[in-house]
C-alpha positions as a Markdown table, in Angstrom:
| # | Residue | x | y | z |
|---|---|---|---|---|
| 1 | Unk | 54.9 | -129.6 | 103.2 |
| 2 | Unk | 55.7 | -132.9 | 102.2 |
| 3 | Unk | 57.4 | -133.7 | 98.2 |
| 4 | Unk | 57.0 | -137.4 | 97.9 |
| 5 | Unk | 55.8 | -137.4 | 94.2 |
| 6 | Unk | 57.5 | -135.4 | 91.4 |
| 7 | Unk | 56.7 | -134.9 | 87.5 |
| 8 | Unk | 59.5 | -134.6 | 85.7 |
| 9 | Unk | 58.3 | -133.1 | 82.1 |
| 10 | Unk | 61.1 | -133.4 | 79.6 |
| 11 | Unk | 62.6 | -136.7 | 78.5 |
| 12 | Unk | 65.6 | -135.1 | 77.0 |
| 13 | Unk | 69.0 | -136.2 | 78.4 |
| 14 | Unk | 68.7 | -134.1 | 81.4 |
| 15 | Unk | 65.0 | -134.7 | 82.0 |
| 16 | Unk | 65.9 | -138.2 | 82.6 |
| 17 | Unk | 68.8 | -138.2 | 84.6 |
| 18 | Unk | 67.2 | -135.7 | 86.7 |
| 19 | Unk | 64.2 | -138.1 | 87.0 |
| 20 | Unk | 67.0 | -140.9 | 88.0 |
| 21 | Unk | 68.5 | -138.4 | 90.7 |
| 22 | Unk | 64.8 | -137.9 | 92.2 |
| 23 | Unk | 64.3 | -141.5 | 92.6 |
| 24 | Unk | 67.4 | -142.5 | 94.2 |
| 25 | Unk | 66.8 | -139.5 | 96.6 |
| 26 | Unk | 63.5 | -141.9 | 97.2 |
| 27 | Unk | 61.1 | -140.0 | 95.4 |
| 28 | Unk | 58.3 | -141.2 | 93.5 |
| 29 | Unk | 58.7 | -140.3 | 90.1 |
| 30 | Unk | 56.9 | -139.6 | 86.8 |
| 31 | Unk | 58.7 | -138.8 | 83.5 |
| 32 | Unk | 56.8 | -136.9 | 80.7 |
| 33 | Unk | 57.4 | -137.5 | 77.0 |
| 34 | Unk | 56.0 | -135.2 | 74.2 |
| 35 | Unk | 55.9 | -137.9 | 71.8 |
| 36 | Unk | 54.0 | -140.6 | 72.3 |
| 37 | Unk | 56.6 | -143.5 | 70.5 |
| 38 | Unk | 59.2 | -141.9 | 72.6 |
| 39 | Unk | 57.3 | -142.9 | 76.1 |
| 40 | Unk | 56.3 | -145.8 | 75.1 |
| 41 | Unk | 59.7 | -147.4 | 74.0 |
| 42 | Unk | 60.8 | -145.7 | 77.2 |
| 43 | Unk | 57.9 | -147.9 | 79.3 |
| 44 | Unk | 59.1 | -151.0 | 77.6 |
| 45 | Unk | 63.0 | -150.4 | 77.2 |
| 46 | Unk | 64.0 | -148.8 | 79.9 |
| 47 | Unk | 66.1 | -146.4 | 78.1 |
| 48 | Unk | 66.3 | -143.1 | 76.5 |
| 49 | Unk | 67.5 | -145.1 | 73.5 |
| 50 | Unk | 67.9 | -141.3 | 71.6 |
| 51 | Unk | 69.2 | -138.8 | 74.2 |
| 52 | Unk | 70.6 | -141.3 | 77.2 |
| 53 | Unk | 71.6 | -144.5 | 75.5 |
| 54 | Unk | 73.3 | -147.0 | 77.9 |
| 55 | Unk | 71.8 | -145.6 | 81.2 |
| 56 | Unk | 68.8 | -148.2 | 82.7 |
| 57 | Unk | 65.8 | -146.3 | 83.6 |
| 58 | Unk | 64.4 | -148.0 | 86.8 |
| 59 | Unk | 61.5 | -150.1 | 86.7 |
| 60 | Unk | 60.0 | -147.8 | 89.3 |
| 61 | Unk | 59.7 | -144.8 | 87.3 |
| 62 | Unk | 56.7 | -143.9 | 85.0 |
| 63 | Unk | 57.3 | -142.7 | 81.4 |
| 64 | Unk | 54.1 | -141.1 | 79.6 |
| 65 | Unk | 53.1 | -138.9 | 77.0 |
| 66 | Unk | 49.6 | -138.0 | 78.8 |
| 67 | Unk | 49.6 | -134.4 | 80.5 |
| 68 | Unk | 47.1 | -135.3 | 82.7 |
| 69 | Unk | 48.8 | -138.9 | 84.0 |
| 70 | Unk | 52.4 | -137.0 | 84.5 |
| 71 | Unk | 51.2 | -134.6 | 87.4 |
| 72 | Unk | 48.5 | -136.5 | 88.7 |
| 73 | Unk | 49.1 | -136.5 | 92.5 |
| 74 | Unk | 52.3 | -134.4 | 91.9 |
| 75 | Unk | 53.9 | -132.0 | 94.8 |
| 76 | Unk | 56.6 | -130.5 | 92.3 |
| 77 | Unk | 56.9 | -130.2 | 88.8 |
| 78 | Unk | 60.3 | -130.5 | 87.0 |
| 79 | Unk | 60.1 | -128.7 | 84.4 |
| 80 | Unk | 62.8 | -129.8 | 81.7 |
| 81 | Unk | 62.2 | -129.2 | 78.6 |
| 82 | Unk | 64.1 | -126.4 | 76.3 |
| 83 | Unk | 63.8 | -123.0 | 77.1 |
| 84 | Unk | 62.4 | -121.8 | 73.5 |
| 85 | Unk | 59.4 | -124.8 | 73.9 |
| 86 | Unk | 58.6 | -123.9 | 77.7 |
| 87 | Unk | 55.7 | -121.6 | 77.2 |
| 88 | Unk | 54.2 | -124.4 | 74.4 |
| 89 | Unk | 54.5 | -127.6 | 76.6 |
| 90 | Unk | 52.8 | -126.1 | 79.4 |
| 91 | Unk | 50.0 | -125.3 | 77.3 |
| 92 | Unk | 49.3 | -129.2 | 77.3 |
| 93 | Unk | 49.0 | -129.1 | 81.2 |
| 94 | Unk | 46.1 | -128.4 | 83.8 |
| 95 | Unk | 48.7 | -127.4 | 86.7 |
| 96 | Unk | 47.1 | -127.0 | 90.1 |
| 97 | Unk | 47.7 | -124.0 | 92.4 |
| 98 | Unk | 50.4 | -124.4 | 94.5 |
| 99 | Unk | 52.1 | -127.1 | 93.3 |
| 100 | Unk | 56.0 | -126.0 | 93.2 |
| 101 | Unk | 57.6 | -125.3 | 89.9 |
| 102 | Unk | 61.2 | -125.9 | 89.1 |
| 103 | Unk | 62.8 | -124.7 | 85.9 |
| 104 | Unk | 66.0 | -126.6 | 85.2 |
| 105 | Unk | 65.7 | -124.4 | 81.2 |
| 106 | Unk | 68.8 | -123.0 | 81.1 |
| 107 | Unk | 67.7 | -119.7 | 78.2 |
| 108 | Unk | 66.0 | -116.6 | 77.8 |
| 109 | Unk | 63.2 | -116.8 | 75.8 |
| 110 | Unk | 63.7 | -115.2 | 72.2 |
| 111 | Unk | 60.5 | -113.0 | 71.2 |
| 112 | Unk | 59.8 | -111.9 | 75.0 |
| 113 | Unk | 63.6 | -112.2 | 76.0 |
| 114 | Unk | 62.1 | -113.4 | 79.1 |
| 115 | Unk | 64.0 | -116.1 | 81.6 |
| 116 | Unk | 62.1 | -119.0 | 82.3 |
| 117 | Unk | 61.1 | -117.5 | 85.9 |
| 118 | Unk | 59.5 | -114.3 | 84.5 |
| 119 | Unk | 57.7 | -116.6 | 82.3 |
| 120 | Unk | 56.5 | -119.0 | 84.5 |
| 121 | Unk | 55.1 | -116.1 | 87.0 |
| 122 | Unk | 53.4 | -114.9 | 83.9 |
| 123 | Unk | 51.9 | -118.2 | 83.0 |
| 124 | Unk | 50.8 | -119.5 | 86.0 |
| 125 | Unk | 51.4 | -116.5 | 88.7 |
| 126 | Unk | 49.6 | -118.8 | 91.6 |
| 127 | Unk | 52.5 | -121.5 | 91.6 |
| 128 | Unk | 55.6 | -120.7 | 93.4 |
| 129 | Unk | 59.0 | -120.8 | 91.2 |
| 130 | Unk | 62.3 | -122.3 | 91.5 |
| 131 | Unk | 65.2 | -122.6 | 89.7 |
| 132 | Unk | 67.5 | -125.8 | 89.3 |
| 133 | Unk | 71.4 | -125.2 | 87.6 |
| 134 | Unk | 74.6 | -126.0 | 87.8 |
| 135 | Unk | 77.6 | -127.7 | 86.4 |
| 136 | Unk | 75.9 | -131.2 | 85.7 |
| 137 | Unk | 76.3 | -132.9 | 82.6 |
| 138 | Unk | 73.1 | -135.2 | 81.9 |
| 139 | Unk | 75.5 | -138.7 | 81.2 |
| 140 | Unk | 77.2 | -138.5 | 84.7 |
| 141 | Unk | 74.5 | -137.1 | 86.9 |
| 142 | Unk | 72.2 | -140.3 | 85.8 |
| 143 | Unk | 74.7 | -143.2 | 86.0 |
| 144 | Unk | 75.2 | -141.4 | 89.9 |
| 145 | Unk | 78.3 | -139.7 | 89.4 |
| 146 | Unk | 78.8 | -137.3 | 92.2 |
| 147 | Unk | 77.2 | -133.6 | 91.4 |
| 148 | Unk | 76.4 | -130.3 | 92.7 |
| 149 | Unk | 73.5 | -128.0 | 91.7 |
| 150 | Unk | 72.0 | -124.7 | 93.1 |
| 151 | Unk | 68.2 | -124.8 | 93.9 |
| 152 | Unk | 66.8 | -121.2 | 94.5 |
| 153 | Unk | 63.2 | -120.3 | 95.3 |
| 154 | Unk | 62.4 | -116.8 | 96.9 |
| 155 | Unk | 60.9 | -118.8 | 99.6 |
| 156 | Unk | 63.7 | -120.2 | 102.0 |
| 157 | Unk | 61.7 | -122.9 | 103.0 |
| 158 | Unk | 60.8 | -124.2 | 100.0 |
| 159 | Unk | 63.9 | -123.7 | 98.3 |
| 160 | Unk | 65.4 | -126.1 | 101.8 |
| 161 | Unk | 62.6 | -128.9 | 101.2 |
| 162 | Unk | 62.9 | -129.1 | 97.5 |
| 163 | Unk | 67.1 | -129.5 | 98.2 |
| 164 | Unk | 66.2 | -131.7 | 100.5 |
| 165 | Unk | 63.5 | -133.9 | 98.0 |
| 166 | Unk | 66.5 | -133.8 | 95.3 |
| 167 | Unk | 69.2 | -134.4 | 98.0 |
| 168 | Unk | 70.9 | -138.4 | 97.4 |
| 169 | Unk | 74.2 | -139.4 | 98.4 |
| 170 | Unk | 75.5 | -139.1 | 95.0 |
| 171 | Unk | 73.4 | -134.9 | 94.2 |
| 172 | Unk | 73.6 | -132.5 | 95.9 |
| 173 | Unk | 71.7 | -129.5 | 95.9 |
| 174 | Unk | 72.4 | -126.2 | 97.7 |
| 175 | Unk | 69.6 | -123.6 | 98.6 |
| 176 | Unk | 69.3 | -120.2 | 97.4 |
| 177 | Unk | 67.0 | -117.2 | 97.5 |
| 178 | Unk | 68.3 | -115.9 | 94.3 |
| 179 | Unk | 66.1 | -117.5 | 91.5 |
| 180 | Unk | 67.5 | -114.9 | 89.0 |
| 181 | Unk | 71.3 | -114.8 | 89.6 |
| 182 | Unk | 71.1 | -119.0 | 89.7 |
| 183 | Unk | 69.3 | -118.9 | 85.8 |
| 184 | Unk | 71.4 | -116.3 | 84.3 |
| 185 | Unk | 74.1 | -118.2 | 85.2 |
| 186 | Unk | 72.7 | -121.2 | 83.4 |
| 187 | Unk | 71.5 | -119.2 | 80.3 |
| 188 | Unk | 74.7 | -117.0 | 79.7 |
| 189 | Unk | 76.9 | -119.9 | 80.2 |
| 190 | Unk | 75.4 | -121.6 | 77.0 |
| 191 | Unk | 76.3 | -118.4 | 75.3 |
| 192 | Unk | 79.8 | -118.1 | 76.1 |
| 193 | Unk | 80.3 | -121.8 | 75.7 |
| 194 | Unk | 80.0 | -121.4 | 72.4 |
| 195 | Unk | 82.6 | -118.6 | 72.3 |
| 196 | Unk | 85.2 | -120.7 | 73.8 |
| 197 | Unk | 83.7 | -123.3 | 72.0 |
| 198 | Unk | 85.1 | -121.2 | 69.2 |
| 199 | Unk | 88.8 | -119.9 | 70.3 |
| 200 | Unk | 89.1 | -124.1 | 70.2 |
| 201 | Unk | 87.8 | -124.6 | 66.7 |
| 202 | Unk | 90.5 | -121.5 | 65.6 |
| 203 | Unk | 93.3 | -123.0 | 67.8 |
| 204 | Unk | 93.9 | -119.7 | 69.6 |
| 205 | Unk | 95.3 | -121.7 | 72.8 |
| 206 | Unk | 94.6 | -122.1 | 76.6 |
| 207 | Unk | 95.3 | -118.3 | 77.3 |
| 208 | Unk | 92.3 | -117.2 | 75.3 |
| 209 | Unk | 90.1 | -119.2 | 76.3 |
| 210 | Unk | 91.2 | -119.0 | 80.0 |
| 211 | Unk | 90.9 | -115.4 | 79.2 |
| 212 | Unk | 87.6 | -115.6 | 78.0 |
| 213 | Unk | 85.9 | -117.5 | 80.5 |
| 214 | Unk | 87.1 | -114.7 | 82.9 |
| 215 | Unk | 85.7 | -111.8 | 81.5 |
| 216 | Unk | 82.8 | -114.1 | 80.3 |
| 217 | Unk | 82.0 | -114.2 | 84.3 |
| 218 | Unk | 82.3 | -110.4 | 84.6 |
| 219 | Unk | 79.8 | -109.9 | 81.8 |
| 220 | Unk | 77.4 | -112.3 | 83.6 |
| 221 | Unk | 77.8 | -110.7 | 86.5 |
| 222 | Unk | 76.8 | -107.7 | 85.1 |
| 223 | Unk | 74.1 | -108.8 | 83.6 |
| 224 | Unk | 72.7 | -110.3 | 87.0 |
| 225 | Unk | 73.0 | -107.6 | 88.9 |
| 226 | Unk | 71.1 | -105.8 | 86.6 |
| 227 | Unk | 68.4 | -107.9 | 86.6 |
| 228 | Unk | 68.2 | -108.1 | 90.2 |
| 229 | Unk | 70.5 | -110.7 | 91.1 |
| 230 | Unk | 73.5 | -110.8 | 93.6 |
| 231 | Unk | 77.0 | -111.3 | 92.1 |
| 232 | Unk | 77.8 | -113.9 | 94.9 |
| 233 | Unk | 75.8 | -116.5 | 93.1 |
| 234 | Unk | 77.6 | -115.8 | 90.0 |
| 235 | Unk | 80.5 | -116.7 | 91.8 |
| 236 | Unk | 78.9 | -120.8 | 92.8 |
| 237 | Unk | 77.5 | -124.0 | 91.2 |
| 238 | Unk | 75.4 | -122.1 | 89.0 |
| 239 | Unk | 77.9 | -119.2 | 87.5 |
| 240 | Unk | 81.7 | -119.9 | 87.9 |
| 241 | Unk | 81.0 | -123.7 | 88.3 |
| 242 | Unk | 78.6 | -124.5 | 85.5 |
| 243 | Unk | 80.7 | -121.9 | 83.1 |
| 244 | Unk | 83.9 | -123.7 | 83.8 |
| 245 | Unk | 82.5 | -127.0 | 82.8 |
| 246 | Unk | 80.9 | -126.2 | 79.7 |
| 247 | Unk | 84.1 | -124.1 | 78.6 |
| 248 | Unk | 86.0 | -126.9 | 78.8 |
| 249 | Unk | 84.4 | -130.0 | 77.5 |
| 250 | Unk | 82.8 | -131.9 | 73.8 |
| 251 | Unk | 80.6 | -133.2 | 76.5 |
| 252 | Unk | 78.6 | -129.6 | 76.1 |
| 253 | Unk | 76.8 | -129.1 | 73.0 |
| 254 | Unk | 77.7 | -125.3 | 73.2 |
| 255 | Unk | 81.4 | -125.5 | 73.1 |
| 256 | Unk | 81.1 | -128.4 | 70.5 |
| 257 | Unk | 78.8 | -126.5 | 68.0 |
| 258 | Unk | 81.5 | -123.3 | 69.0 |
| 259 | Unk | 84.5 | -125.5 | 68.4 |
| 260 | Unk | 82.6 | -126.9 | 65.0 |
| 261 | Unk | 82.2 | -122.6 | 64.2 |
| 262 | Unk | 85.9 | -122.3 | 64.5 |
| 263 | Unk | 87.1 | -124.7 | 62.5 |
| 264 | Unk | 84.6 | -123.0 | 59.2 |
| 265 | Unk | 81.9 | -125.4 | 59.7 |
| 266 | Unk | 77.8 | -123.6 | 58.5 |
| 267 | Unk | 76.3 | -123.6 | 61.7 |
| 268 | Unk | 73.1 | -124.7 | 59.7 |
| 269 | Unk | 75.0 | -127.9 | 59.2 |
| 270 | Unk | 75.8 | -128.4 | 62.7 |
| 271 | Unk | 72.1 | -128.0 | 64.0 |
| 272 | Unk | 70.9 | -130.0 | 61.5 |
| 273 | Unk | 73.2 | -133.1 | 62.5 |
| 274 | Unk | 72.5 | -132.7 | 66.3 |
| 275 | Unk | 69.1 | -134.1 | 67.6 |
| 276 | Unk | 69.4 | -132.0 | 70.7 |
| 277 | Unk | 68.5 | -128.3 | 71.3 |
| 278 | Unk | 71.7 | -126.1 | 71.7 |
| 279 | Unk | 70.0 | -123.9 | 73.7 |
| 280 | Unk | 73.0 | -121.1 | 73.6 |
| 281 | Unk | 72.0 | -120.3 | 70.0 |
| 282 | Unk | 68.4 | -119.3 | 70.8 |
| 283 | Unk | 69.8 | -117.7 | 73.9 |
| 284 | Unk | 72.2 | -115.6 | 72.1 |
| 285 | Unk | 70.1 | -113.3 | 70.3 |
| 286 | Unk | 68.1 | -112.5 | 73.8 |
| 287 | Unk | 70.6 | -112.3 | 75.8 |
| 288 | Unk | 72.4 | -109.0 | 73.9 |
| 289 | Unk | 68.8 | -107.3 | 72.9 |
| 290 | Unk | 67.9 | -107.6 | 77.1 |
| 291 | Unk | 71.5 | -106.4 | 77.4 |
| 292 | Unk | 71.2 | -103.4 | 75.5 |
| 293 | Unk | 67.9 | -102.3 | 76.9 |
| 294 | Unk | 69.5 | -102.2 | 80.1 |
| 295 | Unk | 73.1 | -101.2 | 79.0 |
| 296 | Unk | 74.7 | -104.0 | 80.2 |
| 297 | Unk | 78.3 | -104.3 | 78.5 |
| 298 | Unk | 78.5 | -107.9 | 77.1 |
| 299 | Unk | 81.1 | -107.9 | 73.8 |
| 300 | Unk | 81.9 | -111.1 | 74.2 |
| 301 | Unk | 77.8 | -112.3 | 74.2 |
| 302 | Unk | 77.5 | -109.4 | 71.3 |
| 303 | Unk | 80.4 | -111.2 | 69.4 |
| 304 | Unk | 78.7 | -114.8 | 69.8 |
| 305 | Unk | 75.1 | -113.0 | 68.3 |
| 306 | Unk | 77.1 | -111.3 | 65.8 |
| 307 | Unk | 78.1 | -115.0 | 64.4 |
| 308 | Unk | 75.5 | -117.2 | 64.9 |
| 309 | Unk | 72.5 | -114.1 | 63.5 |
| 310 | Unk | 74.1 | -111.5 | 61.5 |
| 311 | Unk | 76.8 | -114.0 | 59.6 |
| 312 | Unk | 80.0 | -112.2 | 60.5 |
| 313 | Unk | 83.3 | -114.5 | 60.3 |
| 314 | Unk | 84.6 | -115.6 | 63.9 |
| 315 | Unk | 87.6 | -114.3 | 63.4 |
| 316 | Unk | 86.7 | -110.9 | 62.4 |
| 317 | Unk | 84.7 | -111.0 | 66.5 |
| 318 | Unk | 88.2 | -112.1 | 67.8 |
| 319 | Unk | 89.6 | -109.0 | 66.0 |
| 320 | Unk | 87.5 | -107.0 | 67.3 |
| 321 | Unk | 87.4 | -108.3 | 70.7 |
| 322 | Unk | 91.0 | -107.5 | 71.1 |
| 323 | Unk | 91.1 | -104.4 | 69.4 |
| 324 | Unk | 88.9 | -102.5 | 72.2 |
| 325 | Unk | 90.3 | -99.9 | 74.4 |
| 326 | Unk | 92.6 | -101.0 | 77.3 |
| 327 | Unk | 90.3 | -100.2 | 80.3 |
| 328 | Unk | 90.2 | -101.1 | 84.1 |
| 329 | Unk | 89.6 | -104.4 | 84.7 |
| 330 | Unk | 87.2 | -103.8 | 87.8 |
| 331 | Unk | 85.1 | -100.6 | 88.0 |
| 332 | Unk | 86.8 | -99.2 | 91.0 |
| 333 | Unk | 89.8 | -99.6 | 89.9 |
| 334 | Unk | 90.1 | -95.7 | 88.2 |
| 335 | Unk | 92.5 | -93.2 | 88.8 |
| 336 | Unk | 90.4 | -91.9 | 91.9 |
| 337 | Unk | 90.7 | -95.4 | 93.5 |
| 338 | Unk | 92.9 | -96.0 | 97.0 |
């Protein structure tokens, strides 16, 4: 199985320094814009004057706003577009059997509370999925700056070929069998972004947050596992890594909108000043009705939810948060324990 030619459909800030990675790892590639003015000022500028300013598009990559032109000829779809507007955009597309599909969506879908592999197998259950995620912020990956991603597919050999069809000197992707620890990872993260996103905006110091990042893992862990995922790829790129990055940094929307939060900004004010999707306040919602169906633990995801969808004041969650029992910190930990 050869991957020579990929459709990258999603012309957001990722979407196109994803499609930059593919090409300097010598793909051909196509880039797919939902608006029509978008590709075309793409096609003649070179830029993603909106989402990527700055950063040339090469000359040798396709921008279009035609379905049926993006996957033409295709051997794997990227498929970046925001997790809430997945099911939607593929609606616009004839997809072949067969062709790979790789979700770089990093949510759970509200309504369904679905991750973006469970949906795709529902939507086109004759296509094999695959997950792309890590700790990869859109500006640096497309200007070449070195990066690491995990790239799961059930299959071991496709998950090897599509690493190796990403693979450059400057990204690096690293195979993986576990499609739904790898997403989780990517969707929680958003999530608790935004809480530490939050103990910034309240000034609460690098203990908390520190703190909260920790425990943030566990409760991704947790819910993981109980989805069928193993908690050793909660510990790599696409867990531990990606969580630390967007915990730590204005560059992620989540902590930014969370840091915003803390300070007593409306968070209807903040989404309507931001012309990206900050997929961790969709996610939110999902995350802790999934995680109560299958009695996951997950206050800190419950406290974010309890903000951004039922009004309650940040600093009444941090209360709370801290007020809860003292317990073990690691289930086999009891009295009973060695």
């Amino acid at each position: 199985m050869k991957i020579e030619r990929i459709a990258v459909l999603g012309a957001g800030a990722w979407g196109t320094a994803l499609a930059l990675a593919a090409y300097r790892a010598g793909r051909e590639v196509t880039l797919w814009a939902r608006r029509a003015e978008q590709a075309e000022e793409m096609q003649r500028l070179r830029e993603n004057r909106v989402y990527l300013p700055g950063v040339r598009l090469s000359d040798q990559i396709s921008v279009t706003s035609d379905p049926a032109t993006a996957i033409d000829g295709a051997d794997a779809l990227l498929l970046v577009v925001p997790a809430q507007h997945m099911r939607a955009a593929l609606a616009e597309f004839s997809i072949p059997a067969g062709v790979p599909l790789i979700s770089a969506a990093k949510g759970i879908e509200n309504g369904t509370d679905k991750t973006m592999s469970q949906v795709l197998a529902e939507l086109l259950p004759d296509n094999p999925v695959a997950v792309l995620s890590g700790p990869s912020f859109a500006g640096e990956a497309a200007v070449g700056k070195p990066t690491a991603v995990t790239l799961a597919a059930a299959d071991k050999t496709l998950a090897l070929k599509l690493g190796e069809a990403f693979g450059s000197g400057t990204f690096r992707p690293y195979a993986s069998t576990d499609l739904i620890g790898a997403e989780v990872g990517g969707a929680v993260k958003n999530v608790l972004a935004i809480a530490a996103g939050i103990v910034s905006g309240m000034e609460l110091g690098e203990n908390a947050r520190a703190a909260l990042i920790t425990r943030g893992l566990a409760e991704a862990t947790r819910f993981a596992v109980a989805l069928g995922g193993r908690p050793e790829t909660l510990m790599g790129l696409s867990g531990l890594g990606d969580l630390v990055l967007t915990c730590s940094s204005t560059s992620s929307r989540n902590f930014t909108l969370g840091t915003r939060l803390g300070k007593g900004e409306a968070l209807e004010e903040i989404l309507g000043a931001s012309p990206s999707v900050v997929e961790g306040v969709f996610t939110a919602a999902a995350l802790h009705r999934r995680a109560r169906v299958l009695c996951v633990e997950m206050p800190i995801a419950e406290g974010v939810d309890a903000v951004l969808n039922r009004g309650i004041d940040p600093g009444t969650v941090v209360k709370e948060l801290l007020s809860r029992p003292i317990g073990w910190e690691f289930a086999d930990a009891g009295p009973s324990a060695s």
